[in-house]
Z-matrix of the N, CA and C atoms (Angstrom, degrees):
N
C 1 1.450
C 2 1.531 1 109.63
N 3 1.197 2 126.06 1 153.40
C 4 1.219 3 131.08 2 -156.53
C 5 1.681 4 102.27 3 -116.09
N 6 0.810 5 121.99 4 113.28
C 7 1.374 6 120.90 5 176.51
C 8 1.728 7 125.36 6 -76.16
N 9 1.322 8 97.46 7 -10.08
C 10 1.731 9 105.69 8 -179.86
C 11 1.503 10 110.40 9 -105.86
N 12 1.245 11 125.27 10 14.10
C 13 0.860 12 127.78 11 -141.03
C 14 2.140 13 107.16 12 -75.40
N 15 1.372 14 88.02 13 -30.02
C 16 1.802 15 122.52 14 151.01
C 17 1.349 16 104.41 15 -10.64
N 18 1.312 17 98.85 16 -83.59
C 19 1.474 18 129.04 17 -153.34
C 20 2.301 19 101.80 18 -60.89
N 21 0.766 20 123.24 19 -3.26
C 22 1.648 21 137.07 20 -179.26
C 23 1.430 22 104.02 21 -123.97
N 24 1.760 23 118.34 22 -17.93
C 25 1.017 24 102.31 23 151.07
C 26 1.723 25 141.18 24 -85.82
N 27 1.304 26 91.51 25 -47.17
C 28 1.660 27 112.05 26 149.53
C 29 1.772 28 120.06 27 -14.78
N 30 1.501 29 102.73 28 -70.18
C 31 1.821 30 128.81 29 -162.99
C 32 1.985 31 81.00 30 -67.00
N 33 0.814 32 115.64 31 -52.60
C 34 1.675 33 124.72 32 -176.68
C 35 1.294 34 108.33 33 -39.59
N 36 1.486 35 109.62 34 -73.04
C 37 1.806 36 122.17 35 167.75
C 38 1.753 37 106.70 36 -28.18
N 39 1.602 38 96.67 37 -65.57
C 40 1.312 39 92.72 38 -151.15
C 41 1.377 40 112.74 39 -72.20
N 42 1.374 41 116.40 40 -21.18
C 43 1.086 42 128.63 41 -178.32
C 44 2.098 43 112.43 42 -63.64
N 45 1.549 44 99.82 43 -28.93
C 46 1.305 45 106.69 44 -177.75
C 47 2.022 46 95.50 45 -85.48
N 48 1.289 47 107.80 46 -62.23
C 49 1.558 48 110.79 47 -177.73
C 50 1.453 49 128.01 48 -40.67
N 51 1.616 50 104.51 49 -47.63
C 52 1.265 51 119.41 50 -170.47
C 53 1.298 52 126.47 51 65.93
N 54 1.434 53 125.03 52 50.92
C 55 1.277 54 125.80 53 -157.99
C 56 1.661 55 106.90 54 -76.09
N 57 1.427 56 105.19 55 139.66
C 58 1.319 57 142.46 56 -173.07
C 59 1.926 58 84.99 57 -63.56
N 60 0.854 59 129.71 58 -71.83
C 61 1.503 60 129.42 59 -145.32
C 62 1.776 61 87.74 60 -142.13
N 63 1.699 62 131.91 61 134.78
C 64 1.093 63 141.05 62 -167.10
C 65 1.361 64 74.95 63 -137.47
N 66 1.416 65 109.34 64 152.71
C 67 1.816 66 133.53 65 142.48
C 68 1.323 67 122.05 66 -162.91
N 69 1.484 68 92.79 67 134.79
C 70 1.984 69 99.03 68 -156.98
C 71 1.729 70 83.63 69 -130.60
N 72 1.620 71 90.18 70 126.20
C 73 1.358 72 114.30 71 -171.40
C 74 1.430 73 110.43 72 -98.06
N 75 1.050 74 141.91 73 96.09
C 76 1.940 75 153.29 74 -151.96
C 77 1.271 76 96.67 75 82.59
N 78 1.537 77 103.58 76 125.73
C 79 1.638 78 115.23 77 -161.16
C 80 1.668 79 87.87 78 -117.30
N 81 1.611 80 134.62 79 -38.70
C 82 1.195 81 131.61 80 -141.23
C 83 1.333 82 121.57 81 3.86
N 84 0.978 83 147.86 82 -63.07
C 85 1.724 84 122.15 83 179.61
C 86 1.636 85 106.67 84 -132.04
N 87 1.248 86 108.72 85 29.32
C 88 1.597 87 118.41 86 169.16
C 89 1.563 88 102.06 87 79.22
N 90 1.450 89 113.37 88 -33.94
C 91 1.846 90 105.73 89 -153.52
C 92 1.750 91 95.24 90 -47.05
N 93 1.038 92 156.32 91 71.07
C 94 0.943 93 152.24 92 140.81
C 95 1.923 94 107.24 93 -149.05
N 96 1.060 95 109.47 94 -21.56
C 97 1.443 96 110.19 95 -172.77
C 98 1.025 97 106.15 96 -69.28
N 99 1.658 98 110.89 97 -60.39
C 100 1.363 99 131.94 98 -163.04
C 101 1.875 100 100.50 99 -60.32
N 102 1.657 101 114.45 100 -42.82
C 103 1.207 102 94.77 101 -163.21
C 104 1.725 103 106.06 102 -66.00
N 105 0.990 104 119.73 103 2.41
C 106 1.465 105 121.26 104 -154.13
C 107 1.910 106 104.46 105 -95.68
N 108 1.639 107 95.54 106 -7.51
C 109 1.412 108 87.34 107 -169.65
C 110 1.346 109 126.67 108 -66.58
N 111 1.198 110 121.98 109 -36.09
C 112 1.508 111 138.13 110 -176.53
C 113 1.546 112 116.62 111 -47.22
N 114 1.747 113 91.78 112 -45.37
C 115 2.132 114 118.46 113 176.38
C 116 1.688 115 100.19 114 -57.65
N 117 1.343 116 137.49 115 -37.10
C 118 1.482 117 112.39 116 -127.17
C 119 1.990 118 94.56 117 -144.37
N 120 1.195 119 113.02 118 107.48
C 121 1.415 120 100.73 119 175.80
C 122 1.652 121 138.33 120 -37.55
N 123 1.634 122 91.77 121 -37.49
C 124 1.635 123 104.62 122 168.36
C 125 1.317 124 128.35 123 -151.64
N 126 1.241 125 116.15 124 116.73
C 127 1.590 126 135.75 125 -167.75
C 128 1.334 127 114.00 126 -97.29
N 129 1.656 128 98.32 127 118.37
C 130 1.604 129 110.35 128 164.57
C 131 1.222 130 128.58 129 -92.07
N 132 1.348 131 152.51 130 135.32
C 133 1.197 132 121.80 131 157.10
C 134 1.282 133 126.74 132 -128.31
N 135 1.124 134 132.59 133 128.48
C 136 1.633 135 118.02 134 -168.52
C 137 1.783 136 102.92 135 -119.37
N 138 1.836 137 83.33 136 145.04
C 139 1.541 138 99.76 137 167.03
C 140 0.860 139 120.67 138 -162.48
N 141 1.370 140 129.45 139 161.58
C 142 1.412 141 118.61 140 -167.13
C 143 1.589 142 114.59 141 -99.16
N 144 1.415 143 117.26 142 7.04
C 145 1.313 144 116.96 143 -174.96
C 146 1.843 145 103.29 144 -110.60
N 147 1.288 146 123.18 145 143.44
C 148 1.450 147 114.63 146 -147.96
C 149 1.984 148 85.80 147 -87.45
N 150 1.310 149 115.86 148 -18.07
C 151 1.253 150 132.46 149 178.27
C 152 1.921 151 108.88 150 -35.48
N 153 1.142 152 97.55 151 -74.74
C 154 1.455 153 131.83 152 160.99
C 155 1.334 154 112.37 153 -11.51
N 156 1.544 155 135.60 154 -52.35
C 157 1.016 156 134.29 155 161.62
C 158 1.341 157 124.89 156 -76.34
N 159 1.338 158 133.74 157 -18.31
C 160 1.516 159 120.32 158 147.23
C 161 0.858 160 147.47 159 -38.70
N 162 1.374 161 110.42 160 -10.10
C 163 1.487 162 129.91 161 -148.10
C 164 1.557 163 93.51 162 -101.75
N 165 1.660 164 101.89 163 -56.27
C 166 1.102 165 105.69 164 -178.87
C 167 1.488 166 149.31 165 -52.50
N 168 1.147 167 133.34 166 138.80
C 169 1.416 168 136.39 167 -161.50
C 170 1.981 169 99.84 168 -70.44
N 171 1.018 170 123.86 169 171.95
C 172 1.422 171 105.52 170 -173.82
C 173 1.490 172 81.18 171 -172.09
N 174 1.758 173 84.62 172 117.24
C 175 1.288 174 102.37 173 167.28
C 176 2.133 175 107.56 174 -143.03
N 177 1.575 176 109.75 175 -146.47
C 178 1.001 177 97.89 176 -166.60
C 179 1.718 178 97.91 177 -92.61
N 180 1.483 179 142.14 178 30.69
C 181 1.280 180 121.89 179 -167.90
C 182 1.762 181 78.15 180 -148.74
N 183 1.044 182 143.38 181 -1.07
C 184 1.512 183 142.87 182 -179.30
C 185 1.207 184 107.43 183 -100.32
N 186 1.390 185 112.68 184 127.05
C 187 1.355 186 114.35 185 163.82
C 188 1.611 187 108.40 186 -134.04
N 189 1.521 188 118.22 187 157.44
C 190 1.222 189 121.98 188 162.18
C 191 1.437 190 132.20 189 -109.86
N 192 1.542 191 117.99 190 139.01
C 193 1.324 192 113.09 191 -176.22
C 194 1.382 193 103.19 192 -101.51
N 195 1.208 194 131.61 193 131.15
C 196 1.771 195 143.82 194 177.54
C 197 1.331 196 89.02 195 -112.13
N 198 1.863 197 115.46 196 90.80
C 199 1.285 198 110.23 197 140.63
C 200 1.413 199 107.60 198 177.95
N 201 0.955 200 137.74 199 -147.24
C 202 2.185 201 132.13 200 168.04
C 203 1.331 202 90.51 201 -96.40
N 204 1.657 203 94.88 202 134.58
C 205 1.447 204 122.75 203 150.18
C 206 2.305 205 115.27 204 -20.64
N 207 0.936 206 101.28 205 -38.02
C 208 1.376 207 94.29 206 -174.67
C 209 1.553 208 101.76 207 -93.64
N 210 1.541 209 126.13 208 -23.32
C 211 1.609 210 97.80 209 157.05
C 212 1.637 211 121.45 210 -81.28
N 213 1.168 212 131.88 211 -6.78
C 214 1.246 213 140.02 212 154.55
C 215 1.684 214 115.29 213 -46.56
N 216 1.559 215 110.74 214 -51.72
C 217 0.977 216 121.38 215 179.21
C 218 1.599 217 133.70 216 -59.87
N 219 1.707 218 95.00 217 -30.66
C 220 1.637 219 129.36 218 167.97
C 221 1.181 220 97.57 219 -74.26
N 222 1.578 221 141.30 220 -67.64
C 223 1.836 222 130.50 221 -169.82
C 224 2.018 223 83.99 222 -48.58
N 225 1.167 224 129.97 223 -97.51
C 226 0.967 225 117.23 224 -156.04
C 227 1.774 226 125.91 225 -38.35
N 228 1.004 227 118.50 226 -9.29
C 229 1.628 228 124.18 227 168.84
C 230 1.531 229 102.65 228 -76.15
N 231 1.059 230 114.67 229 -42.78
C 232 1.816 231 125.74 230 153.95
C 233 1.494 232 119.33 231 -32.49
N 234 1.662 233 90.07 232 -69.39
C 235 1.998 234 102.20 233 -160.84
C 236 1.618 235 83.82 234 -132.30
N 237 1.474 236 111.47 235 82.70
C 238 1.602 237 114.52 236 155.15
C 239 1.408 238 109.83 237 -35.78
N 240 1.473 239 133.84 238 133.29
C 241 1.497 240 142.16 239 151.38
C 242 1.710 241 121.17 240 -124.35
N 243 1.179 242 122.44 241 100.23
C 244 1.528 243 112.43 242 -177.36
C 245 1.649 244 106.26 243 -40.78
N 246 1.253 245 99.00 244 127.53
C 247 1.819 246 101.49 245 148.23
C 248 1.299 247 125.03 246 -103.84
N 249 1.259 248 85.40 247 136.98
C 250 1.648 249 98.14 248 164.06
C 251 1.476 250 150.28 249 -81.04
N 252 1.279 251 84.09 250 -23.00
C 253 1.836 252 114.73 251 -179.35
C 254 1.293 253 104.06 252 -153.86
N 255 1.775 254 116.68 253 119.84
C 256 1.013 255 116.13 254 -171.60
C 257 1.936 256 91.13 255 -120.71
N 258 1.614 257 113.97 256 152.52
C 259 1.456 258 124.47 257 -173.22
C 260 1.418 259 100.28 258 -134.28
N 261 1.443 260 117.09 259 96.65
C 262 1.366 261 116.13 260 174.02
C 263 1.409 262 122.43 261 -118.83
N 264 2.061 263 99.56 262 94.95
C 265 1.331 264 129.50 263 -175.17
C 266 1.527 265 113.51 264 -121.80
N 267 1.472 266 110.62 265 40.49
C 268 2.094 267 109.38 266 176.73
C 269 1.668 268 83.64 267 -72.29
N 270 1.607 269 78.30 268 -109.98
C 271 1.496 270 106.03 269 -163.52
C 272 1.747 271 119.54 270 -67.89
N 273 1.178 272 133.21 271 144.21
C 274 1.360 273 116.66 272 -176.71
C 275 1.149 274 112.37 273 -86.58
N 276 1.587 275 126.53 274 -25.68
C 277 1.228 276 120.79 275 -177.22
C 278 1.792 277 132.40 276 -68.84
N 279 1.439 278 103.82 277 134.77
C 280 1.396 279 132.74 278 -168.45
C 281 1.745 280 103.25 279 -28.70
N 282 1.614 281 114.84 280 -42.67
C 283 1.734 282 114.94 281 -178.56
C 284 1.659 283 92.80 282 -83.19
N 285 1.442 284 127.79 283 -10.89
C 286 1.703 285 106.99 284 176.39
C 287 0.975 286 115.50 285 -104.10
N 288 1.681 287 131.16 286 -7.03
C 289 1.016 288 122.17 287 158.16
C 290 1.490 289 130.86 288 -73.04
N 291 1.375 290 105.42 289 -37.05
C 292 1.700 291 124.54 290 168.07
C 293 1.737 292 103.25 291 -51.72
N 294 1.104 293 112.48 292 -56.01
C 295 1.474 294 117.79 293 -170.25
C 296 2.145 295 103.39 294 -63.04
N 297 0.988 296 93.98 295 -48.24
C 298 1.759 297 90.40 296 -176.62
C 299 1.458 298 103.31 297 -87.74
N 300 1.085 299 135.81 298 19.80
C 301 1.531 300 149.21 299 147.98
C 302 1.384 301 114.58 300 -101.11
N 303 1.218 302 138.47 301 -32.42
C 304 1.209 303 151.44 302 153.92
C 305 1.603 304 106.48 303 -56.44
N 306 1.454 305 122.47 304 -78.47
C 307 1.292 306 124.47 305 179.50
C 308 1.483 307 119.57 306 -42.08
N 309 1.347 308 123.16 307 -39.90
C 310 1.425 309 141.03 308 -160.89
C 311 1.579 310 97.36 309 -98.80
N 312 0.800 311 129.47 310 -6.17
C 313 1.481 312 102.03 311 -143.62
C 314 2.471 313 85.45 312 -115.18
N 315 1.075 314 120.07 313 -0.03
C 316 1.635 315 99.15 314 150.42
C 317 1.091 316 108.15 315 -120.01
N 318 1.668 317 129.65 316 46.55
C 319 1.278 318 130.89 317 139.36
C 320 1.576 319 118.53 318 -107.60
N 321 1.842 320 104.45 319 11.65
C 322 1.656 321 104.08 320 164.16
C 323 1.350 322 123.97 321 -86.45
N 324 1.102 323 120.37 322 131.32
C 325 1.613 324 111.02 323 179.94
C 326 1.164 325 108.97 324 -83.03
N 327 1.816 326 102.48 325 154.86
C 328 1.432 327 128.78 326 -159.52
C 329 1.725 328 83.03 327 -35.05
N 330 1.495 329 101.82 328 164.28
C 331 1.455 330 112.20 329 171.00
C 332 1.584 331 130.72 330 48.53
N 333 1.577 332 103.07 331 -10.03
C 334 1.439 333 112.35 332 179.33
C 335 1.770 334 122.54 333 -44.59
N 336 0.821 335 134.12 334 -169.18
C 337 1.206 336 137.16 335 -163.25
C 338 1.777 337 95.92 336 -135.73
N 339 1.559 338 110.05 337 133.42
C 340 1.883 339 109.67 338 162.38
C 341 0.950 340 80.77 339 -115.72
N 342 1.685 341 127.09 340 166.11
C 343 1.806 342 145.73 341 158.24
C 344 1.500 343 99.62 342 -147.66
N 345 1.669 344 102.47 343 118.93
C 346 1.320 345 130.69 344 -178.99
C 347 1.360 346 90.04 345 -84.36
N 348 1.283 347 109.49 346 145.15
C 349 1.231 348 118.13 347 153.47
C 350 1.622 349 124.38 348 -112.60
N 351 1.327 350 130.39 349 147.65
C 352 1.801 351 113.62 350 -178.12
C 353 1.458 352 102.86 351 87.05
N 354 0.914 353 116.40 352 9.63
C 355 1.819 354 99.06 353 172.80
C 356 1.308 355 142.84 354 -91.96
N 357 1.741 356 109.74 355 -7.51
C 358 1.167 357 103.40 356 174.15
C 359 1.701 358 99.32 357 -129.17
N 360 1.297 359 130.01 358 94.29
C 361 1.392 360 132.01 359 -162.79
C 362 1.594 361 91.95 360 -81.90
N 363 1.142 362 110.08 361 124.25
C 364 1.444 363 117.41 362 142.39
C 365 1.592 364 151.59 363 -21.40
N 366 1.451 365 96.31 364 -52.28
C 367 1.661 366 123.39 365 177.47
C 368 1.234 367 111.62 366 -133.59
N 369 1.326 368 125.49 367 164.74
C 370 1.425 369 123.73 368 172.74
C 371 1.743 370 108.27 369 -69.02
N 372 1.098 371 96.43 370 -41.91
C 373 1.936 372 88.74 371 175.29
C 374 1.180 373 124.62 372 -55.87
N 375 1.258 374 109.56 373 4.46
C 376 1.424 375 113.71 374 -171.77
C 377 1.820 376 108.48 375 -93.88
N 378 1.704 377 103.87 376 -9.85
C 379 0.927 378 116.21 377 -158.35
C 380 1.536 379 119.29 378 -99.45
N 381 1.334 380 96.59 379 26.48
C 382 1.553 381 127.26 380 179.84
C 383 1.802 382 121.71 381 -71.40
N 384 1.035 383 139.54 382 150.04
C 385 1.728 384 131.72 383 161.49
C 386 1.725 385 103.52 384 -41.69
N 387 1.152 386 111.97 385 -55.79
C 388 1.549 387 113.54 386 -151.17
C 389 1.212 388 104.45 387 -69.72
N 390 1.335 389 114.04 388 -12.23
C 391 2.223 390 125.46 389 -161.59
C 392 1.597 391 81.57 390 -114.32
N 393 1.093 392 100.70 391 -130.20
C 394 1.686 393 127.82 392 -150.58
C 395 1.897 394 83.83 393 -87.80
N 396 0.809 395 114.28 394 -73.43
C 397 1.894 396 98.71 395 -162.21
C 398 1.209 397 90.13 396 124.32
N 399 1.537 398 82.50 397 -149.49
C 400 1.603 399 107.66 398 -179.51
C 401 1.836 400 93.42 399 -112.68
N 402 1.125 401 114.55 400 34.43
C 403 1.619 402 95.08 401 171.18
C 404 1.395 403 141.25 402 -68.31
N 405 1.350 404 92.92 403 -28.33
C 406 1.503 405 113.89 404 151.00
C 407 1.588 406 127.27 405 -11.04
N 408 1.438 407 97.66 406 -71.50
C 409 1.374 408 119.27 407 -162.89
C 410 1.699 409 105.18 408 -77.51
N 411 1.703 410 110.87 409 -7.95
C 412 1.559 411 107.06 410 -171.32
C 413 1.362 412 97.15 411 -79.88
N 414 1.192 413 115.84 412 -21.36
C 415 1.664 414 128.51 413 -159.13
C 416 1.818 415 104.78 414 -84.85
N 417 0.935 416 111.61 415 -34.52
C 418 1.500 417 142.42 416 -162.38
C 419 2.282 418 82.99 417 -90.32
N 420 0.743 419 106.90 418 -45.60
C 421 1.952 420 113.94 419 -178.41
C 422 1.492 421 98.99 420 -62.13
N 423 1.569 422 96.76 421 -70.88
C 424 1.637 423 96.01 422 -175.20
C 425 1.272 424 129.66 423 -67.86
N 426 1.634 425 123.93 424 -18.65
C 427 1.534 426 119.95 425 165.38
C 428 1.764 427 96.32 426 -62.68
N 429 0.883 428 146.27 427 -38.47
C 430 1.431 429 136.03 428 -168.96
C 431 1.911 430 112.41 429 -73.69
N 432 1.163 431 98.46 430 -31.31
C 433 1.579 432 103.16 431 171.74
C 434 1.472 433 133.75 432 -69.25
N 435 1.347 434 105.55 433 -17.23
C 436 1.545 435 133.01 434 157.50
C 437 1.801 436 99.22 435 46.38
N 438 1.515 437 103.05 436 64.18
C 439 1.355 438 120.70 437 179.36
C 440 1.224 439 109.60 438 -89.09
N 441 1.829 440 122.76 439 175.46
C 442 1.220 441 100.74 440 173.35
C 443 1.514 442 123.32 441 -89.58
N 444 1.218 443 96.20 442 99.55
C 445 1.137 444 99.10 443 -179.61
C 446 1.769 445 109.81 444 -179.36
N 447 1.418 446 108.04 445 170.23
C 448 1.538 447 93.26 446 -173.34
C 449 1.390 448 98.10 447 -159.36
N 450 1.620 449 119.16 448 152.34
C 451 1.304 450 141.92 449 -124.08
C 452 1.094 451 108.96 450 -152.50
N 453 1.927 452 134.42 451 121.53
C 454 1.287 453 144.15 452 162.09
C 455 1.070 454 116.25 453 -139.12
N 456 1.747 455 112.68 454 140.91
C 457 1.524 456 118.08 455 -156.64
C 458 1.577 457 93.89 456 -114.83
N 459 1.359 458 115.31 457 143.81
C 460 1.416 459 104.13 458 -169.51
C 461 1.690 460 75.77 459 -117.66
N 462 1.442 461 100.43 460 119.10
C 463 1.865 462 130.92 461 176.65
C 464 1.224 463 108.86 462 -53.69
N 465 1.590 464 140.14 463 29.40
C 466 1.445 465 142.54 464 -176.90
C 467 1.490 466 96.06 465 -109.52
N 468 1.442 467 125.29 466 128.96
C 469 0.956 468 125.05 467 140.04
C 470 1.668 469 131.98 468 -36.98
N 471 1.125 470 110.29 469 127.00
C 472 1.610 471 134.34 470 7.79
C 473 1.724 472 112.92 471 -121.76
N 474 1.746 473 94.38 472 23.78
C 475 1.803 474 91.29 473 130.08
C 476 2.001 475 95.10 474 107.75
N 477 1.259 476 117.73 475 113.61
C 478 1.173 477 120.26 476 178.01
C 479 1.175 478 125.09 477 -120.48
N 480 1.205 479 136.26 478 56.86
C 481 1.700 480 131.22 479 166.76
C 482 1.635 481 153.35 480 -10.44
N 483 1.005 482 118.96 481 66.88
C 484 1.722 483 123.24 482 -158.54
C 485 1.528 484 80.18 483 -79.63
N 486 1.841 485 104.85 484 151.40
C 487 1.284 486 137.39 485 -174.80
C 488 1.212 487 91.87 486 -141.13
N 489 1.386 488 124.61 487 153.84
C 490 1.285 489 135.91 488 174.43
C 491 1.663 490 93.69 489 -136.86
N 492 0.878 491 134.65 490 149.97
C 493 1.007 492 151.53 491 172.92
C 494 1.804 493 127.16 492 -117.70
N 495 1.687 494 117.67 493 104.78
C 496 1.351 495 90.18 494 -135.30
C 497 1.814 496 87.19 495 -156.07
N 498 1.553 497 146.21 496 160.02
C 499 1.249 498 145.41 497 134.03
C 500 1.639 499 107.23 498 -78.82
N 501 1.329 500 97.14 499 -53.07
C 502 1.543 501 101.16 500 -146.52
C 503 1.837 502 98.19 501 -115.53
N 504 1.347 503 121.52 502 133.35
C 505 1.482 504 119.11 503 -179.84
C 506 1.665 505 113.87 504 -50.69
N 507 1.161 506 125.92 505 -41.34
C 508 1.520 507 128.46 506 156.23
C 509 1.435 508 135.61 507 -76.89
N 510 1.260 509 106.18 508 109.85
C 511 1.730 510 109.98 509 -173.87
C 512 1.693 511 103.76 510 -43.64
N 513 1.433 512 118.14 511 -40.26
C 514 1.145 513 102.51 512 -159.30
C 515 2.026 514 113.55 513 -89.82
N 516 1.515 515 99.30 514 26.67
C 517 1.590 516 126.56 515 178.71
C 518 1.246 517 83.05 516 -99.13
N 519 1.063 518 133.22 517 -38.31
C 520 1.895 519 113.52 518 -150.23
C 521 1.730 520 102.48 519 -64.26
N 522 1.110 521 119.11 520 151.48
C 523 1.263 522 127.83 521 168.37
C 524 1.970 523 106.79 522 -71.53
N 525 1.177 524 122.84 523 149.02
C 526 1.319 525 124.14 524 -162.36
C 527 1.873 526 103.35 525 -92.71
């Protein structure tokens, strides 16, 4: 079983969506950032390891954030930017995923896209800090909160979450 298997799904999305503004929160060695560049006019990426940005390809629409997801979250309380595609892969645990879904989530634009990563683990070993966490269970929080917004877990190890973010089932219902 392939554990990245995500990451070809992801480049797929974006490649169909075309997101205006992408930001993928835990970059570890970019292979997912970088493929994303071609899809997305402007790329963020934040991490807290200064490592993380080496990785990255660097051009004129990439940028890197060197620091935690929640001071990332503060520059943008600063300099609002709609997202379009949001990638939430820091921390695995169930209070850090809620929190960088919480923080992030009224800087998605109407209809924008969130993608959990770690949510549907396979095995219990999967259910480790270093693997999936407890992300699982953040996903399992927010279907019960019945926000606006709405949520499907595609049951493959080790588990990918699309969020839509949304009032009205037609983008072109949303109020502007």
């Amino acid at each position: 079983m392939r554990l990245d298997w995500h990451e070809d799904f992801i480049v797929h999305l974006a490649g169909v969506i075309r997101p205006k503004v992408y930001v993928e929160l835990g970059l570890f060695k970019c292979a997912l950032f970088n493929r994303m560049i071609p899809y997305a006019e402007q790329l963020i990426g934040v991490d807290l390891n200064p490592e993380a940005g080496s990785y990255m390809q660097t051009s004129g629409n990439t940028r890197f954030f060197k620091g935690t997801t929640q001071e990332f979250a503060k520059e943008l309380k600063v300099n609002p930017l709609p997202i379009n595609m949001l990638f939430i892969d820091a921390d695995h645990s169930k209070e850090a995923v809620l929190k960088d879904f919480r923080d992030y989530f009224p800087y998605v634009a109407p209809h924008g896209l969130i993608l959990f990563h770690d949510t549907h683990p396979g095995e219990e070993y999967l259910i480790q800090p270093e693997w999936c966490g407890t992300a699982y269970q953040a996903i399992e929080e927010l279907l019960n909160e019945n926000g606006p917004y709405e949520l499907m877990t595609i049951p493959v190890s080790p588990g990918l979450t699309i969020c839509r973010k949304r009032h009205n089932q037609l983008s072109w219902h949303e109020e502007q």
